[in-house]
C-alpha positions as CSV (number, residue, x, y, z in Angstrom):
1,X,5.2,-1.7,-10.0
2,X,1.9,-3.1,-11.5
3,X,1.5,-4.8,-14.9
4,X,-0.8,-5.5,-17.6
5,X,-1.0,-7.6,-20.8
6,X,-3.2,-5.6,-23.9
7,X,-2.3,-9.4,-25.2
8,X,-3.8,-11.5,-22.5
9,X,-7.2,-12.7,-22.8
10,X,-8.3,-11.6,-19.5
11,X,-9.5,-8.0,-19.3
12,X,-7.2,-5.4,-18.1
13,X,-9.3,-4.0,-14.8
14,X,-8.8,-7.8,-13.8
15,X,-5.2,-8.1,-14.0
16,X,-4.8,-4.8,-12.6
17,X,-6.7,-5.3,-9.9
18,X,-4.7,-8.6,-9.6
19,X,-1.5,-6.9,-9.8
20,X,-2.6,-4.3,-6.7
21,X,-3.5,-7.0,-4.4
22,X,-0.4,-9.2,-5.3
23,X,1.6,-5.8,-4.3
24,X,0.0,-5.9,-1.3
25,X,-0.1,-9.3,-0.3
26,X,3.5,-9.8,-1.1
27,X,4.2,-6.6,1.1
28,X,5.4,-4.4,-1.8
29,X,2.6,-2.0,-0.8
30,X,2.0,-1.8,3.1
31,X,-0.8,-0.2,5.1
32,X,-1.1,3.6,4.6
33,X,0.9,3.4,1.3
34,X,-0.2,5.8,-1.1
35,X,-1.4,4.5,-4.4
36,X,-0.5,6.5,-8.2
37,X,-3.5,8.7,-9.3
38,X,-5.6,7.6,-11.6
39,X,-4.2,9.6,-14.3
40,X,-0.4,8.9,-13.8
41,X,-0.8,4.9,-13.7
42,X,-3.3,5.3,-16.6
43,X,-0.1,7.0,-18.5
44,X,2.3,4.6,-17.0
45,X,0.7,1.4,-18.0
46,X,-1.2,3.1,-21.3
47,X,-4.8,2.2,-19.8
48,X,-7.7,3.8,-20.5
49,X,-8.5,6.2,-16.9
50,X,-11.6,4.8,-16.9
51,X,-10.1,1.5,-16.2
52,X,-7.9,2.3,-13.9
53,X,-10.6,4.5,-11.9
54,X,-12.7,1.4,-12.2
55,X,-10.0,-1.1,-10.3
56,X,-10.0,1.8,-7.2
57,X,-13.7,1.6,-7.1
58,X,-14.2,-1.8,-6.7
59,X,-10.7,-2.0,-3.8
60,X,-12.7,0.7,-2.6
61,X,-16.1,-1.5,-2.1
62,X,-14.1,-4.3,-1.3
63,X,-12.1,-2.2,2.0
64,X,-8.5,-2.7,0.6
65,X,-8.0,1.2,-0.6
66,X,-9.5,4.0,1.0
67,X,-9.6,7.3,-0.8
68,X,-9.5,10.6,0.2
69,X,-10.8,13.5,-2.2
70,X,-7.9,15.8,-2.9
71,X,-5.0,14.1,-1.2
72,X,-5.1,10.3,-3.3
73,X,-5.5,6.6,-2.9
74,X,-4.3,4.9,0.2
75,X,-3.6,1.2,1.2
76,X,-6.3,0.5,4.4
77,X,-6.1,-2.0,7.3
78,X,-8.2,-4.2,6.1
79,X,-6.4,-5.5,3.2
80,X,-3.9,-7.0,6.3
81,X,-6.7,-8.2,8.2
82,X,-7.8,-9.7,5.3
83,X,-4.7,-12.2,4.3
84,X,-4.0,-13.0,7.9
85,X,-5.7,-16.1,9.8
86,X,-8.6,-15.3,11.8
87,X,-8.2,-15.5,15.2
88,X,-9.7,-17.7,17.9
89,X,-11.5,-15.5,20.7
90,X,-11.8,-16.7,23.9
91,X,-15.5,-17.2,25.0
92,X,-17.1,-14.1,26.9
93,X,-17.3,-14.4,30.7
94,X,-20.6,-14.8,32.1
95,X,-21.2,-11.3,33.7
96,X,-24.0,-11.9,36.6
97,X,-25.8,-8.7,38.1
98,X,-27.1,-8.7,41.4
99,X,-29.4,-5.9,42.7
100,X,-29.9,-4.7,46.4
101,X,-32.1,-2.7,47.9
């Protein structure tokens, strides 16, 4: 599902990191999809874990994974919130309070 280049000049927590968020936004990956572990993409795409641990920290920070100790990596809301448009809210309503005695 994800890719990386040992040949391309950008560094490979970049384009990993790139690749995730392409998954998402192309809605590969949805909201509450669960991501590999560390170790098995590390294997699968013959990263360094470090790297790959890296890239989750920094989705992490940034609200687009959430992870759980023990149970994995998970897709959040807020990478969804995050490509759509922001909505216009309609202006509060003036709430007046009147007191009597």
């Amino acid at each position: 599902m994800f890719q990386v280049d040992a040949d391309h000049p950008t560094p490979l927590y970049a384009q990993l990191e790139r690749s995730i968020r392409f998954a998402i936004a192309t809605g590969k990956l949805g909201i509450g999809d669960q991501l590999p572990t560390v170790r098995q993409l590390a294997v699968e795409l013959r990263i360094n874990a470090n790297t790959v641990a890296k890239v989750y920290t920094e989705l992490e920070r940034a609200g687009v994974v959430e992870t759980r100790r023990g149970v994995g990596t998970f897709v959040t809301g807020a990478a969804q919130r995050s490509r759509e448009p922001p909505r216009s809210r309609p202006a509060p309503a003036r709430v007046g309070r009147s007191f009597h005695n």
